[in-house]
N, C-alpha and C positions, 0 to 999 in steps of 0.2 A: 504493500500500500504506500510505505515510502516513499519507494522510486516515482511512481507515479504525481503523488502529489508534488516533488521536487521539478517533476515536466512540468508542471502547470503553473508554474512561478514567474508567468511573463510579463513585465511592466505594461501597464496601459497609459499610454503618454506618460505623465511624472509619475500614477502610483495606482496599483493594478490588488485588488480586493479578490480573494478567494473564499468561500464559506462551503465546508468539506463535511462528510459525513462525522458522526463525532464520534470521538475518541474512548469516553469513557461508556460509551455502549458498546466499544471492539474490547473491551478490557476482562471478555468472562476467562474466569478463574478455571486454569486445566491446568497449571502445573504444581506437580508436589513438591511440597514443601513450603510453599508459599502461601501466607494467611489470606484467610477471608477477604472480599471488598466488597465493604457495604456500597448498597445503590445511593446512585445521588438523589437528593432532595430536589424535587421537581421545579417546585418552589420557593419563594418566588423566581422569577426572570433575576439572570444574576451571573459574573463573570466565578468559574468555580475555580480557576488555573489560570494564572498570567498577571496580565501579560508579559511574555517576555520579551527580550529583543538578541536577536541573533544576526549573523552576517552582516555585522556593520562594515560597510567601504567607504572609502572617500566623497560617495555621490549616492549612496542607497543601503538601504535597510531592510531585514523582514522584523515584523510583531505577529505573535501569534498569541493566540485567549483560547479558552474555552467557555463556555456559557451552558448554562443547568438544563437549559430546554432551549429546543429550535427557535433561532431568530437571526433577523437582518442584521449582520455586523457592518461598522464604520469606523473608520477613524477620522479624528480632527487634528491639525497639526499646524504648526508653524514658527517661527525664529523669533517671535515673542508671546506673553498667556493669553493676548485676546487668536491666538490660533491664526482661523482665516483660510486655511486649505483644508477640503473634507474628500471625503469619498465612502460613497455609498455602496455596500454591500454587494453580493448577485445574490443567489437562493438561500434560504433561510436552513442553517445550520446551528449543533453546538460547537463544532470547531474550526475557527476563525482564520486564515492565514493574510497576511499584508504584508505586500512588499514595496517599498517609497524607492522611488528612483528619480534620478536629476537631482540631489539636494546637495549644499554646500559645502567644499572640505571643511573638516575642523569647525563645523558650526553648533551650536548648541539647540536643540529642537522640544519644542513642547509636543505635548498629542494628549489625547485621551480615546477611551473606546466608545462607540455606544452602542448600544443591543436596540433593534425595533425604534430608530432614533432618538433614544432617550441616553443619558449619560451613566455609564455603568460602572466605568473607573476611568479617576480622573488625577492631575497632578502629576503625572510623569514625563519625563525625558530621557531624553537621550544625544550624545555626539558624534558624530562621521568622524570617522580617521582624519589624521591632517594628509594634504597631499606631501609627496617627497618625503624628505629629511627632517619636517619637522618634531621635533620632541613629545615623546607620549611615554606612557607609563602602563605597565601591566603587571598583574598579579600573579602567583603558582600557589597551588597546593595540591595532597592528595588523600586520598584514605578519611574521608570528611562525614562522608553519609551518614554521622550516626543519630542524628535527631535527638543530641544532647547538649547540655548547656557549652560542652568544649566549643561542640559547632558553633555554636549562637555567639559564641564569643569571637574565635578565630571571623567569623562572617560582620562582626562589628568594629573589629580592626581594619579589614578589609574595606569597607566602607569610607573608613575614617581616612583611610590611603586614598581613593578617591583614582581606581587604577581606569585607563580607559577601555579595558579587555582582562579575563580572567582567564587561567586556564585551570585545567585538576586534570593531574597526573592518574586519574583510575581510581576505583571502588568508590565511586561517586555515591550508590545506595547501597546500603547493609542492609540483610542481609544477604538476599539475593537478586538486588534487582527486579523484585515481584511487583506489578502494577500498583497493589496497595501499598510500595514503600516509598513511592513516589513523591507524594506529595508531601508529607510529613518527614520527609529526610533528605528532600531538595528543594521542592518549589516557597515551601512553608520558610525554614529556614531563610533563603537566599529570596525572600518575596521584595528586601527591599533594594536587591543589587539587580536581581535576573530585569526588572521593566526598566532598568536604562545604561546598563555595560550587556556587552553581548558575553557567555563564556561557552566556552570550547576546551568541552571533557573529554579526554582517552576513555577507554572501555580499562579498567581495574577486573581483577578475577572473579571479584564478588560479584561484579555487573552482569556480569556476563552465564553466570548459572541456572536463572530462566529464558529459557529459550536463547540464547547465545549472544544475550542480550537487547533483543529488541523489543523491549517495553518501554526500554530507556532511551531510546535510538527512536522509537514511534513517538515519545514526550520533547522531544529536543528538534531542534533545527537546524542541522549542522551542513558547512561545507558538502555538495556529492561530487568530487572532483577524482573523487580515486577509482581505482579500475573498473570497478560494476555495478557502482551508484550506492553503495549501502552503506554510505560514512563512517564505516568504521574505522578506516584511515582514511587522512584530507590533508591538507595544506590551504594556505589561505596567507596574504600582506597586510600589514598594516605598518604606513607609513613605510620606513626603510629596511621593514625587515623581513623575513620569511619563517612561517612557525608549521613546522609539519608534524600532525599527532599520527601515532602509530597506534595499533592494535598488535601488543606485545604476548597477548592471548592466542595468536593465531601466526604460523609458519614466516619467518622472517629471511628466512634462508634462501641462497640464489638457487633460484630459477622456482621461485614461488612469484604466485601473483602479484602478492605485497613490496616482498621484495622487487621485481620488476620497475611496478610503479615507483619508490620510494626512488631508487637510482635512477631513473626519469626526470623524477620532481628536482632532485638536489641536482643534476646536472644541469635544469634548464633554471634555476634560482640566480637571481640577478642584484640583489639584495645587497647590501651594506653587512647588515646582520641575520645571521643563519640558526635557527632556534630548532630543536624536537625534541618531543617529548611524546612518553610513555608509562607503562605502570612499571614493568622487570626492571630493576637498578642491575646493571651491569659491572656495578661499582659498588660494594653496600658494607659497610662492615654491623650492620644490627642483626637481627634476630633469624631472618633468611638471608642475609650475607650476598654474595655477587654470583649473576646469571654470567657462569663463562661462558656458557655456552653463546649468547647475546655479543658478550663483550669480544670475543672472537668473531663473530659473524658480522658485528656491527661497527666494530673500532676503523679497522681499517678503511671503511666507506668512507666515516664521518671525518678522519683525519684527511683523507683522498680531496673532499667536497671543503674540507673549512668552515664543519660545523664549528660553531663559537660557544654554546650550552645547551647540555643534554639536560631535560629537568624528567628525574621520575618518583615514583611513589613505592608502596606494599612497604617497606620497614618503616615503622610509625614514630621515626625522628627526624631529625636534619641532620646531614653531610653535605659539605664541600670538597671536593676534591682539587689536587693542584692540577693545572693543566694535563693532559695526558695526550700523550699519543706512541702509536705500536705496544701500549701496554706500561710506559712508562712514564714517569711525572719528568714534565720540562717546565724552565721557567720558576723551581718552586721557591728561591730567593728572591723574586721579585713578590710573592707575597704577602698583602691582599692588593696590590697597587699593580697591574698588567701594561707592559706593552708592548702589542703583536704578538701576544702569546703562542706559541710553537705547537699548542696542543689547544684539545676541546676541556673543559670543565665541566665535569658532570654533580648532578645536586640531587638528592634524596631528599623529597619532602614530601612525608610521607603523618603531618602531624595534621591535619586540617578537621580532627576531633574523634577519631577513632582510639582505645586506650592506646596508651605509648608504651614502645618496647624499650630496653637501656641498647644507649648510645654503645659506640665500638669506634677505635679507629685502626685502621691500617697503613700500610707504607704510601697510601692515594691520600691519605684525610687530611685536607687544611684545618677543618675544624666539625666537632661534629656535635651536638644536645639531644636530649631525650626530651623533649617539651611540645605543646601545641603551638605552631606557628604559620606567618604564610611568609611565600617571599617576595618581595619586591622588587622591581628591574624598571629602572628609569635609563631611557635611550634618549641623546640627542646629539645627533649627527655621527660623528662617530667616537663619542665616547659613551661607556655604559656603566653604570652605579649598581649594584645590586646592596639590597640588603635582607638578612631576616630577619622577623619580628615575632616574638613570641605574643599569644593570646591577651596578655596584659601593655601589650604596647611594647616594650623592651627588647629592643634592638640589640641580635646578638651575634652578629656575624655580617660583613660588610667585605664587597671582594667592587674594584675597578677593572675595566678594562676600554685600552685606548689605540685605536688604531692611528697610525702613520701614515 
């Protein structure tokens, strides 16, 4: 059902209105293991999911809601509150798709939704990437899903960051991805980041145990850039950089599909800066420690291409590692302060509110904590800031790097 709706995503002049069959009537309960899901409340007329905002570029966006019972979806929108640009629905649905095209780089955008023309949720925004080089700011985490006060915490920090794009490194819902973890262990949580930063999840192990994860992949709106429309790997720009999420769950090795694609994408990547990210840390000194098998299969690409940071999740701390390439750390006296570093830097963040495993270091670790945190990565032009921040704010790890 996916792929399909992703066909039907065509601008109509600036901004082209979809209303789909809905989602929480596809949502019956067939697999084991997976709890109950109570029906929705009919009543009243009412947005039940969203909105959120996905695929923001420098000139277009998609919003997508869902609503309790069949109705005409719209949106209002425009570059101050009194709006001023609308668009009206086609057939009456509970689930909503909009996609804005033609809009400003780097501009700040009001909207609201409205059901049957009446105003259903209102207050929200959102930014277009800047064009070029200009400076933006994104966030990581991973292992989040747990619908605990960690989450709510690590998600208020994040906030307060204020990132233009999020990403999570995997196990996005605990426990297994079932339709009813959905919303109380991502939408609920992140209700007040998801309607106006877009983010863009990897598939985590846990995601992926109903059905190979598409319950979580049918609630999300991600990039279909990869080999057979099913976003479970994508790529996507913003601003000067290129960020490719993998599906670490599934065959990486050459002459798989994934792999195909991936040495595709990064060959034809034109970027300033070179981002991917996954759930399997191929680098880990915690509790499951490092996928060599990954780290063999994948170093040598990543070193090949001039990836610049690997960010991944599954051990539920933070690691920095010092540059690395063929397996071994370069650069590691220049130490948090980089320039043209000789290797990739890989990062484990794996605390975004799932319990925490103890810290580890090895002959890779710049530095490493057992704590809930995200991390932060501010780009402008070509220098780049990272830091991480644990759940209370407190900054504890901070790595530069500066290209020439």
């Amino acid at each position: 059902m996916k792929a399909s709706r992703r066909g039907a995503l065509v601008p109509f002049a600036r901004f082209a209105l979809l209303a789909l069959p809905g989602l929480l009537a596809s949502c019956k309960e067939s697999d084991g293991g997976c709890p109950g899901r109570a029906a929705p409340d009919p009543a009243p007329l009412r947005v039940v999911r969203g909105p959120q905002v996905a695929q923001v570029t420098a000139t277009s966006a998609v919003i997508a809601w869902l609503s309790s019972t069949p109705a005409a979806g719209a949106v209002e929108y425009g570059t101050d509150p009194g709006l001023g640009s609308s668009a009206a629905g086609a057939a009456a649905a509970t689930e909503h798709v909009a996609a804005l095209s033609g809009l400003l780089p780097g501009t700040l955008y009001h909207y609201r939704v409205l059901l049957d023309g009446a105003a259903a949720s209102e207050g929200h925004v959102l930014t277009t990437a800047p064009a070029g080089a200009a400076p933006f700011r994104f966030a990581v985490f991973g292992d989040s899903g747990a619908g605990n006060q960690a989450q709510l915490d690590v998600a208020a920090r994040v906030l307060e960051a204020s990132p233009d794009l999020v990403l999570i490194t995997g196990d996005v819902v605990y426990d297994r991805g079932c339709p009813g973890e959905i919303d109380p262990r991502y939408f609920e949580p992140y209700a007040g980041l998801v309607d106006r930063i877009p983010f863009y999840p990897a598939l985590g192990n846990h995601d992926v145990l109903t059905r190979g994860g598409e319950p979580l992949l049918e609630a999300l709106y991600l990039p279909a850039n990869d080999a057979d429309g099913t976003e479970r790997f994508y790529s996507f720009e913003h601003g000067d950089a290129h960020f490719v999420a993998l599906d670490s769950n599934g065959s990486l090795e050459p002459g798989s599909v994934q792999r195909a694609w991936l040495e595709a994408d990064l060959a034809a990547a034109s970027a300033t800066w070179l981002f991917v990210y996954f759930h399997h840390p191929p680098y880990s000194s915690s509790r499951h420690g490092s996928s060599v098998r990954l780290r063999e299969s994948l170093g040598p690409l990543f070193d090949a291409r001039g990836v610049d940071i690997v960010f991944v999740g599954h051990d539920h701390d933070y690691e920095r590692t010092f540059p690395m390439a063929a397996g071994q750390t370069v650069d590691a006296a220049s130490d948090p302060d980089y320039v043209d570093p000789g290797g990739t830097v890989y990062i484990v963040t794996g605390g975004g509110g799932r319990g925490l495993y103890g810290k580890g270091t090895s002959f890779f670790t710049a530095y490493s904590e057992s704590s809930h945190h995200f991390v932060q990565v501010d780009v402008a032009g070509s220098t780049l800031t990272l830091q991480a921040a644990r759940d209370d704010g407190a900054v504890i790890d901070r790595m530069t790097i500066a290209k020439s």
